[in-house]
DSSP file (Angstrom, degrees, kcal/mol; ACC not computed):
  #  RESIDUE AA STRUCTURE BP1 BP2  ACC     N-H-->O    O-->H-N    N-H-->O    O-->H-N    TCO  KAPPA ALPHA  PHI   PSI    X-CA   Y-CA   Z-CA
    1    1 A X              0   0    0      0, 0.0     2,-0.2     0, 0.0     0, 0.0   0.000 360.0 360.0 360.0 131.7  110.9  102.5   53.5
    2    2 A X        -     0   0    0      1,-0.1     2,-0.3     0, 0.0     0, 0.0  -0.518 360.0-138.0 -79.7 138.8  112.3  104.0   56.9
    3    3 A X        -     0   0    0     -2,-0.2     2,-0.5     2,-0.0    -1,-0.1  -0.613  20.2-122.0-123.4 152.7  110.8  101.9   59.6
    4    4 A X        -     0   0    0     -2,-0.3     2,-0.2     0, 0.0     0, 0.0  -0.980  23.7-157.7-108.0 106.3  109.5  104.4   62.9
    5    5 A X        -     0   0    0     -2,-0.5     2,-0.1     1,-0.0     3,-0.1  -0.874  10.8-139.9 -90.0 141.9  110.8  103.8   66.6
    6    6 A X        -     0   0    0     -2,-0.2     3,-0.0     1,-0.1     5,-0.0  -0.365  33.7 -97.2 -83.8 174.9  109.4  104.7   69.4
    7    7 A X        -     0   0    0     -2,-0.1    -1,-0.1     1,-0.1     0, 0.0   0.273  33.5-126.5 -40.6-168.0  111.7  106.3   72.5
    8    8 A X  S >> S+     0   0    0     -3,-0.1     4,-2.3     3,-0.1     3,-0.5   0.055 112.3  62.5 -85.6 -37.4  112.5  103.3   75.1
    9    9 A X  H 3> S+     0   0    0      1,-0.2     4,-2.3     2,-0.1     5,-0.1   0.959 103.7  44.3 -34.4 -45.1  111.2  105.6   77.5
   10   10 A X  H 3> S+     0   0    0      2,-0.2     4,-0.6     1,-0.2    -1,-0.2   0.579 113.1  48.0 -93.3  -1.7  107.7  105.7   75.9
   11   11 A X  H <> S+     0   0    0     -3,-0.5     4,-2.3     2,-0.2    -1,-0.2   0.862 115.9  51.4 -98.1 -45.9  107.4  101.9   75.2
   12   12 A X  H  < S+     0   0    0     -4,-2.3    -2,-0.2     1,-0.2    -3,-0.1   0.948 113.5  45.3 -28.1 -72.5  108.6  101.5   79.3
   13   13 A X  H >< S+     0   0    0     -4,-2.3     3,-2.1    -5,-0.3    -1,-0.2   0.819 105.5  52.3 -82.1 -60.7  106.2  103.6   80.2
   14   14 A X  H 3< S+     0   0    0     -4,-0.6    -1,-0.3     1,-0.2    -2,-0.2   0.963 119.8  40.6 -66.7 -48.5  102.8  102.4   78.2
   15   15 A X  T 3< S+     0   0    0     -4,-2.3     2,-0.5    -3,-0.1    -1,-0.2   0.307  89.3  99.5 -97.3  18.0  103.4   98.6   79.7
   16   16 A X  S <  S-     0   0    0     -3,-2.1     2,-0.1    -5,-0.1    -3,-0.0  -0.701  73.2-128.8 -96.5 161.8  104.5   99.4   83.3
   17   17 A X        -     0   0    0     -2,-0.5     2,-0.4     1,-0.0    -2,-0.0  -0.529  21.6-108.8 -89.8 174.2  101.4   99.0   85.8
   18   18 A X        -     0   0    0     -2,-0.1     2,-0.2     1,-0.0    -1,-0.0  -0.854  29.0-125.7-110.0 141.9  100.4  101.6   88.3
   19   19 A X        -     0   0    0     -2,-0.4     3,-0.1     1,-0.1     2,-0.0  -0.551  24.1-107.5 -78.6 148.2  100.9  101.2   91.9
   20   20 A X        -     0   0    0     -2,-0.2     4,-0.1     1,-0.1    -1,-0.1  -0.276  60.9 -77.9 -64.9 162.5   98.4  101.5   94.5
   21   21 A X    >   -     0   0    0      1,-0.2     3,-1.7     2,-0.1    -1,-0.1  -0.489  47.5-121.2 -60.7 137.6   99.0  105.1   96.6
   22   22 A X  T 3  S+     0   0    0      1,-0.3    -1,-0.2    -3,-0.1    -2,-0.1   0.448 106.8  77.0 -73.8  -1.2  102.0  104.1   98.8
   23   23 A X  T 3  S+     0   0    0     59,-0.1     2,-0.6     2,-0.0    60,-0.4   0.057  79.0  95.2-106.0   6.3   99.7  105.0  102.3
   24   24 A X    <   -     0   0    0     -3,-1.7     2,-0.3    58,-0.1    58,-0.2  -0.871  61.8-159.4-133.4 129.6   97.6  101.4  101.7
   25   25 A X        -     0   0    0     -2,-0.6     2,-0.4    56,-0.1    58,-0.0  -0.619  45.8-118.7 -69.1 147.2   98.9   98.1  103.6
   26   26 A X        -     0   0    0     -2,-0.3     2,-0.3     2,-0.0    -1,-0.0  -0.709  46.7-173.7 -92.0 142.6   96.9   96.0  100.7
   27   27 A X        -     0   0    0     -2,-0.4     2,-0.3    54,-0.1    54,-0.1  -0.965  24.9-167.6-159.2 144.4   94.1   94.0  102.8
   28   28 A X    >>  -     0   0    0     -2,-0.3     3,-2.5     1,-0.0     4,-1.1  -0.927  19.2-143.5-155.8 115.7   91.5   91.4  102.2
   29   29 A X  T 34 S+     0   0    0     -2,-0.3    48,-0.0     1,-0.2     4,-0.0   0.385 103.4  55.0 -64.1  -5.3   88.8   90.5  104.7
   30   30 A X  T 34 S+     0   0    0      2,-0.1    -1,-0.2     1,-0.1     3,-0.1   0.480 114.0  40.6 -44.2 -38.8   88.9   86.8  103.9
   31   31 A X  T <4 S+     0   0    0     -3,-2.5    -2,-0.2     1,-0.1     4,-0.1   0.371  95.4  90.6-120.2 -22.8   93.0   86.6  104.7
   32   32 A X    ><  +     0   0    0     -4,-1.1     3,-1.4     1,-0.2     2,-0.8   0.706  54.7  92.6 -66.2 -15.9   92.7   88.9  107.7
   33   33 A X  T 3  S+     0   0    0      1,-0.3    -1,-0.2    -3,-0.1    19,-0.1  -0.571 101.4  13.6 -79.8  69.4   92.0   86.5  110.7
   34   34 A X  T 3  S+     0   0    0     -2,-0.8    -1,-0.3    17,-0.1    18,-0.1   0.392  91.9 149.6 126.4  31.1   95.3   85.6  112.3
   35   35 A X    <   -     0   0    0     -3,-1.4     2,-0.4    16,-0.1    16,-0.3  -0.162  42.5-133.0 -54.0 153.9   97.2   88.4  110.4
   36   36 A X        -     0   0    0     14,-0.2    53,-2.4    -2,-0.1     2,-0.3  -0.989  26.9-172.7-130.6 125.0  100.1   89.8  112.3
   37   37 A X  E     -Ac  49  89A   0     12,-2.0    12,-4.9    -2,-0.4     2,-0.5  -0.973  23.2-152.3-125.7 145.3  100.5   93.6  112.6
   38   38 A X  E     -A   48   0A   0     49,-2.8     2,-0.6    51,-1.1    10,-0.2  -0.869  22.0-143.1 -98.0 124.0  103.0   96.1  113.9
   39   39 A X    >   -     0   0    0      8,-1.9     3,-1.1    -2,-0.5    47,-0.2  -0.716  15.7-135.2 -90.9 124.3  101.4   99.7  115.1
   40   40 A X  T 3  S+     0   0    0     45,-1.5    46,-0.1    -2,-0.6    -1,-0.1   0.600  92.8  34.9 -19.6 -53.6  103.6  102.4  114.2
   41   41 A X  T 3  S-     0   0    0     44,-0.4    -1,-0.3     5,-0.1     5,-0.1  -0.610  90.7-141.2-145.1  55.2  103.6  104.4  117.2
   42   42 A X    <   -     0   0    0     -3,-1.1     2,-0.3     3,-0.1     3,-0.2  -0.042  12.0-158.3  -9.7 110.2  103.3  101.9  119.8
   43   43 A X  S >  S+     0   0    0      3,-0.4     3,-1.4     1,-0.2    -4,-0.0  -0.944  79.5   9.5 -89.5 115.4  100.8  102.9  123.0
   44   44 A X  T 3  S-     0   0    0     -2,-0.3    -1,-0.2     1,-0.3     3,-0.0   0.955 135.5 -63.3  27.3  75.5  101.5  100.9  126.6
   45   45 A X  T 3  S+     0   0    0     -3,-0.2     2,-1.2     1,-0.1    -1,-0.3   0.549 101.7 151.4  21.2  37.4  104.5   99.6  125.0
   46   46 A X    <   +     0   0    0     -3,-1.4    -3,-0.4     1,-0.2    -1,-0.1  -0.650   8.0 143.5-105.8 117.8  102.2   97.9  122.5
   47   47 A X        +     0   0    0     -2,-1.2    -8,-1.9    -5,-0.2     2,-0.3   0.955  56.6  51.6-107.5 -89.8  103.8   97.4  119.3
   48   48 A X  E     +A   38   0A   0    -10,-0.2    19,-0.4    18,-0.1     2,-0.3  -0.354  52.1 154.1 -94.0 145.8  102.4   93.8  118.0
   49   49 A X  E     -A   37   0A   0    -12,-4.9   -12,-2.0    -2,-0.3     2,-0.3  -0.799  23.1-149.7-133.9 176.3   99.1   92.4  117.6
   50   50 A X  E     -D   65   0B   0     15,-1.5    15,-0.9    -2,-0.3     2,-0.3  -0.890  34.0-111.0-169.7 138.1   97.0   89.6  115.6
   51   51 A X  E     -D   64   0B   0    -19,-0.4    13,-0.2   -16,-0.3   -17,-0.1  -0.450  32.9-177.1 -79.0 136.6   93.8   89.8  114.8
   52   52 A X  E     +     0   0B   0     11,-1.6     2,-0.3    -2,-0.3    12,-0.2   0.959  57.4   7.4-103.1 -60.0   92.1   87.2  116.7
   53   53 A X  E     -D   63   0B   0     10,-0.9    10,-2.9   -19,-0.0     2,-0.5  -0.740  60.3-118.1-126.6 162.0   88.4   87.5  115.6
   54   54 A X  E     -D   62   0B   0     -2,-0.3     8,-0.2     8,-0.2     3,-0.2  -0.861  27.3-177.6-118.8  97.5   86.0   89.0  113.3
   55   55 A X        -     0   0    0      6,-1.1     2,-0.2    -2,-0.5     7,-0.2   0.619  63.5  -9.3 -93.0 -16.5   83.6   90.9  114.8
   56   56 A X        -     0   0    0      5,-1.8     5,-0.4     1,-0.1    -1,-0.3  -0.786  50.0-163.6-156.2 110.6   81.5   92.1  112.6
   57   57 A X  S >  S+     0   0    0     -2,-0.2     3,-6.1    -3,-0.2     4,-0.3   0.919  93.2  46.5 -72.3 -86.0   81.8   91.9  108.4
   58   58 A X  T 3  S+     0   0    0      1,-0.3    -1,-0.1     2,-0.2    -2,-0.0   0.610 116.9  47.5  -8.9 -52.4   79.1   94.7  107.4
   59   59 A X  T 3  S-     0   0    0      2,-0.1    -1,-0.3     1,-0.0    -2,-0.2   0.454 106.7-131.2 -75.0 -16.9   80.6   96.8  109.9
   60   60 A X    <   +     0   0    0     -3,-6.1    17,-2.9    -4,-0.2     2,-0.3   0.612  55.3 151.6  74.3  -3.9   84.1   96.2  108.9
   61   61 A X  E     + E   0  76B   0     -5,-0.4    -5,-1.8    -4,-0.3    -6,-1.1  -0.447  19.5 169.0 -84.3 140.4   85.1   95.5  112.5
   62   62 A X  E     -DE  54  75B   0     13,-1.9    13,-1.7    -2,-0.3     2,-0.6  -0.780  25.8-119.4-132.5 178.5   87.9   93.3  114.3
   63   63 A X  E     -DE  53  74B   0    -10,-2.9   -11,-1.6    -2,-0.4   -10,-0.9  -0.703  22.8-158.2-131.9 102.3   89.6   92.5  117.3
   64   64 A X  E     -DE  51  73B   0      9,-0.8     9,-1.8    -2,-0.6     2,-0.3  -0.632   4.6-154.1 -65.3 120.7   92.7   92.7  117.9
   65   65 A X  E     -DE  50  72B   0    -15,-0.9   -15,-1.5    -2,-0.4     7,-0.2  -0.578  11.5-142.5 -68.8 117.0   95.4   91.2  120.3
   66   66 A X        -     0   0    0      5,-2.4   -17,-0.2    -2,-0.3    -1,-0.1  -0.245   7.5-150.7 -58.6 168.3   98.7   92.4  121.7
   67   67 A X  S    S+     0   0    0    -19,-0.4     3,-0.3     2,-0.1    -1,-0.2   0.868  92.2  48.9 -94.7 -47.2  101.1   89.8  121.9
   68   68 A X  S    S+     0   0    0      1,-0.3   -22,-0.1   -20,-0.2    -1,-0.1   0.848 132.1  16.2 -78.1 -18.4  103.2   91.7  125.3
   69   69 A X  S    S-     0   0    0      2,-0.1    -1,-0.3   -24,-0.0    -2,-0.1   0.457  90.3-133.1-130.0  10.9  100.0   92.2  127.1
   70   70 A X        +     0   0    0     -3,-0.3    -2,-0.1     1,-0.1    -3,-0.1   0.736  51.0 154.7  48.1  16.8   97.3   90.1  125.7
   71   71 A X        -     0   0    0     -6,-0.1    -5,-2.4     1,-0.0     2,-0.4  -0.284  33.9-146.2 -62.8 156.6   95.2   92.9  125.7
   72   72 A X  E     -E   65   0B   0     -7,-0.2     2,-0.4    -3,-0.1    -7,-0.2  -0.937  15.2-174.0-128.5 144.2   92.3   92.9  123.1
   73   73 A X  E     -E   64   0B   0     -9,-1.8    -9,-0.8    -2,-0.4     2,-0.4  -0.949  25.5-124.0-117.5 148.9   90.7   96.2  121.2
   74   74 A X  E     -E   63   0B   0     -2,-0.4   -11,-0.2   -11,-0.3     2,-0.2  -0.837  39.5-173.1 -27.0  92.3   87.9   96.5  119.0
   75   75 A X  E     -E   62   0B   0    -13,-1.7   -13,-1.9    -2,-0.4     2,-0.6  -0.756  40.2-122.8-133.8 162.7   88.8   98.0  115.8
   76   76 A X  E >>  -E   61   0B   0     -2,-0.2     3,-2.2   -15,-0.2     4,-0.5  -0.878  33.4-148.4 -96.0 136.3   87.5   99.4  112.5
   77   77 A X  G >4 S+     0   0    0    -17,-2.9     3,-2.0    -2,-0.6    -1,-0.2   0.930  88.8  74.1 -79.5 -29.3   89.7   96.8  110.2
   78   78 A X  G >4 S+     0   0    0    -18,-0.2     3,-1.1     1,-0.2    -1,-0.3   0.812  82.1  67.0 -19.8 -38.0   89.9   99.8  107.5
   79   79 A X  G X4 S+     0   0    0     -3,-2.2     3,-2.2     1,-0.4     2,-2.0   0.931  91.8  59.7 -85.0  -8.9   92.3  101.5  109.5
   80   80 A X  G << S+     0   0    0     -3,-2.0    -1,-0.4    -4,-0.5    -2,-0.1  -0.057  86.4  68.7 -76.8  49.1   95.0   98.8  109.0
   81   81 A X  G <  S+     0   0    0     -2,-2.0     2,-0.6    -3,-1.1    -1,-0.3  -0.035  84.5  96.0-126.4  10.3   95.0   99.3  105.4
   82   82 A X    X>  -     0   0    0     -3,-2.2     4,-2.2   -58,-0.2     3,-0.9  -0.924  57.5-167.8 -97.3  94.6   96.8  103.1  106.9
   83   83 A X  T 34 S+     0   0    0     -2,-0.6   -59,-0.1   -60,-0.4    -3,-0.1  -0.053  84.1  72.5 -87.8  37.3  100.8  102.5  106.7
   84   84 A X  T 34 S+     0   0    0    -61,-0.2    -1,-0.2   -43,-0.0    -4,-0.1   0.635 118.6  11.9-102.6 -59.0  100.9  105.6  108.8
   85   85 A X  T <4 S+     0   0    0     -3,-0.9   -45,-1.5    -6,-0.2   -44,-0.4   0.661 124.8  51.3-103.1 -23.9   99.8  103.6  111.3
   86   86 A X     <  -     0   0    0     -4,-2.2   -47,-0.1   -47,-0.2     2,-0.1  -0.346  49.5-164.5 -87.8 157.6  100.0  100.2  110.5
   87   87 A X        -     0   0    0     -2,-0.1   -49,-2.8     2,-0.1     4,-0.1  -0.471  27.6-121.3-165.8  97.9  102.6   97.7  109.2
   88   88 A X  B    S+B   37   0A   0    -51,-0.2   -51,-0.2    -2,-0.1    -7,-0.0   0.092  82.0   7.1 -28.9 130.6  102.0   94.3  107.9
   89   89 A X  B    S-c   37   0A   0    -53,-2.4   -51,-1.1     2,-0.0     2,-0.4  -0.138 102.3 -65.2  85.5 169.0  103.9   91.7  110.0
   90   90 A X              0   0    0    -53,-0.1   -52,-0.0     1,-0.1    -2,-0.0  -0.918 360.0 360.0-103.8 155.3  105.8   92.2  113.1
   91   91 A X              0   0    0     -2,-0.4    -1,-0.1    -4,-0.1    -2,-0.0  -0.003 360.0 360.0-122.0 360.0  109.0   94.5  112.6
């Protein structure tokens, strides 16, 4: 009796995992509080921040620091899970 192989392609392919869509920084609202991010498109030369508080969980909001100017914003924390805009870390 002739024994049946599949492709290597097709055996690859059933066990590999799917990636998340490449447009989400992966985020967890537990881990988020003294995260360090780089904004994309930097605004009054501000490039890096870390979130300093958690302003609201229900609401999904946080507050973020720069580092150059110690300014702090208000933010919905959703949008850093946007690598459009966002970047895990400083860069």
């Amino acid at each position: 009796m002739e024994k049946f192989q599949l492709p290597l392609a097709t055996i690859v392919h059933k066990y590999t995992l799917k990636k998340q869509p490449e447009t989400m920084n992966h985020l967890h609202p537990d881990k988020l509080l003294h995260s360090k991010w780089t904004a994309v498109t930097p605004q009054n030369k501000e490039r890096h921040f870390v979130v300093c508080n958690i302003v609201d969980y229900k609401n999904q909001r946080c507050q973020i620091e720069a580092v150059l100017t110690r300014h702090r914003y208000i933010i919905d924390w959703q949008q850093l899970r946007d690598d459009k805009q966002w970047l895990t870390g400083w860069h």
